[in-house]
C-alpha positions as a Markdown table, in Angstrom:
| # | Residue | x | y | z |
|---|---|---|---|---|
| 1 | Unk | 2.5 | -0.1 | 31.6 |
| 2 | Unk | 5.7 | 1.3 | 31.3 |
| 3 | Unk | 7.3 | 1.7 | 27.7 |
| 4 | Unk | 11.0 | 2.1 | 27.1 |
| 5 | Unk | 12.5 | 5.5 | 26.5 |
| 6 | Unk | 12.8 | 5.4 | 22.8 |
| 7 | Unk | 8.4 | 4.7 | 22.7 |
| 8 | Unk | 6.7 | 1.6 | 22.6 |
| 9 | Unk | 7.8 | 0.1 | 19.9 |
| 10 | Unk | 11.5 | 1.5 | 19.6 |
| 11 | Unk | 11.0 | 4.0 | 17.1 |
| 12 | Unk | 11.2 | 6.7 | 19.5 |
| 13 | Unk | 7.5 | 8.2 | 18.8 |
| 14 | Unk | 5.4 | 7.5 | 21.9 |
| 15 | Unk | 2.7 | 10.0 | 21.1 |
| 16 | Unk | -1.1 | 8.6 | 20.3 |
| 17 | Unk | -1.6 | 7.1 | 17.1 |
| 18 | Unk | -3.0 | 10.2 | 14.7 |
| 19 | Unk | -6.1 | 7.7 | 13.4 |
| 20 | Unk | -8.1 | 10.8 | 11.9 |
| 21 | Unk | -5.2 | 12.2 | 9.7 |
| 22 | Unk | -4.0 | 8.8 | 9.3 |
| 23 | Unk | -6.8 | 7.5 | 7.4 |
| 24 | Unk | -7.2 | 10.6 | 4.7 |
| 25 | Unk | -3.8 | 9.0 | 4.2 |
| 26 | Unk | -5.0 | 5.4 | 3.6 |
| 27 | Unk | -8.0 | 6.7 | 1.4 |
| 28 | Unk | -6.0 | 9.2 | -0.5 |
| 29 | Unk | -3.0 | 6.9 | -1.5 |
| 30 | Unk | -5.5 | 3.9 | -2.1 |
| 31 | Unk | -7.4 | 6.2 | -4.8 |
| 32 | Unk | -4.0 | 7.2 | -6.9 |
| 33 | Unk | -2.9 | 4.0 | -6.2 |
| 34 | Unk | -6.0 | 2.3 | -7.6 |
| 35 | Unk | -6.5 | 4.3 | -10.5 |
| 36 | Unk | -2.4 | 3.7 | -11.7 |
| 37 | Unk | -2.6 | 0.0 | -11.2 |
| 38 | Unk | -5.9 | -0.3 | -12.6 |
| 39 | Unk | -5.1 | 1.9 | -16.1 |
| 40 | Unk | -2.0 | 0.2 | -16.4 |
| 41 | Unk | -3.5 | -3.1 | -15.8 |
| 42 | Unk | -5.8 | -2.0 | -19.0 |
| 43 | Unk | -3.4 | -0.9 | -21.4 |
| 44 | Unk | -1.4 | -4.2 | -20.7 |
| 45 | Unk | -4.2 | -6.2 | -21.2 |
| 46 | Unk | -5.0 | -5.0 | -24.9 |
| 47 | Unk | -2.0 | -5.9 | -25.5 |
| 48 | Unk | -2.0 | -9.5 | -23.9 |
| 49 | Unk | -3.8 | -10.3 | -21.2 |
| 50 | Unk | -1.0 | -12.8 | -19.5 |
| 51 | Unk | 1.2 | -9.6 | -19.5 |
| 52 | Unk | -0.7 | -7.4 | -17.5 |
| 53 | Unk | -0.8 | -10.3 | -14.5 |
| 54 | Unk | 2.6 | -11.0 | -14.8 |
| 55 | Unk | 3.3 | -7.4 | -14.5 |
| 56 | Unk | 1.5 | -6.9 | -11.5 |
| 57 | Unk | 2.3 | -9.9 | -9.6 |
| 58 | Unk | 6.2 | -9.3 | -10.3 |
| 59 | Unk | 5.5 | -5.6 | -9.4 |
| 60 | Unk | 4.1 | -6.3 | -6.1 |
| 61 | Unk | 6.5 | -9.5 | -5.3 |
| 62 | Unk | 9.3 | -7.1 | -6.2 |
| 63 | Unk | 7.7 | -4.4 | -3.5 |
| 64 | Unk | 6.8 | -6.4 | -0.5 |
| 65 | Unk | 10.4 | -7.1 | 0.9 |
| 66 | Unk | 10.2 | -3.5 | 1.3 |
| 67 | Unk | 6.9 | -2.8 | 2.3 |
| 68 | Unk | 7.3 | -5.0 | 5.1 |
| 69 | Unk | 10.4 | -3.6 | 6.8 |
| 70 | Unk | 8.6 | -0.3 | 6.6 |
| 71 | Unk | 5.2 | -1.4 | 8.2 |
| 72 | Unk | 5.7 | -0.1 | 11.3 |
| 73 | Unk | 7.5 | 3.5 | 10.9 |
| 74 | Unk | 5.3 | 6.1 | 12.2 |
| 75 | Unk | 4.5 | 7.9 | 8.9 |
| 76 | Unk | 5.1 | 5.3 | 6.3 |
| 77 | Unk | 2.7 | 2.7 | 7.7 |
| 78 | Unk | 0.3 | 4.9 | 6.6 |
| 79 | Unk | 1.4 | 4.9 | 2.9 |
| 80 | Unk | 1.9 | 1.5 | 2.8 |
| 81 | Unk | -1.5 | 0.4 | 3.9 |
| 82 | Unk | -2.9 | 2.4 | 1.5 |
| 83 | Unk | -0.9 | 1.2 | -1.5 |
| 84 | Unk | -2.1 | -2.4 | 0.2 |
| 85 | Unk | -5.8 | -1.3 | -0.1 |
| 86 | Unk | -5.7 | 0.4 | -3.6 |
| 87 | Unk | -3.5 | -2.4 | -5.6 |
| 88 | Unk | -6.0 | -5.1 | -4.1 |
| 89 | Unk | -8.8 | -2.7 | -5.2 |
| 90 | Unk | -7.4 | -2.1 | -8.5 |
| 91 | Unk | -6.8 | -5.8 | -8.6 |
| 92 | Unk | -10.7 | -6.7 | -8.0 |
| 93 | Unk | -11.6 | -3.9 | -10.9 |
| 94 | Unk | -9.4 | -5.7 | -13.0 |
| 95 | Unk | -10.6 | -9.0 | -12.4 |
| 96 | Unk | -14.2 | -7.7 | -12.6 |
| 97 | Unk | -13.6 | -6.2 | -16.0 |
């Protein structure tokens, strides 16, 4: 298969996808992001409950226009699936607790 000169998906990277290093990323922006949401999540929910879900799902409604237009950049894909994985994490603490 032949890909264009500016890489596969017109980005201009055509080198392999880095899975190994790419992952640590995932895991290690998953945990801070995890532990933020869910501590926030906390604090605004001794103060009403109602606030900390509004909060979040304005917070994350607000960030996925974003988010989305970034999901295929080399690096930043990376980030952003791990912010995915740690506010849905934090969000299933939350709802646990």
């Amino acid at each position: 298969m032949s890909y264009p000169p500016d890489g596969p998906y017109g980005y201009g990277y055509s080198e392999p996808t880095p899975w190994a290093s790419g992952i640590a990323v995932i895991a290690f922006v998953a945990l801070l992001t995890a532990a933020g949401v869910y501590s926030f999540g906390v604090a605004l929910a001794n103060i009403h409950p109602l606030l900390s879900a509004l909060v979040n799902v304005v917070a994350v409604g607000g960030v996925t226009p974003t988010a989305w237009r970034w999901r295929f950049q080399p690096v930043t894909r990376w980030v952003i699936a791990g912010l995915g994985v740690g506010v849905l994490l934090a969000w299933i603490a939350l709802l646990a607790g």
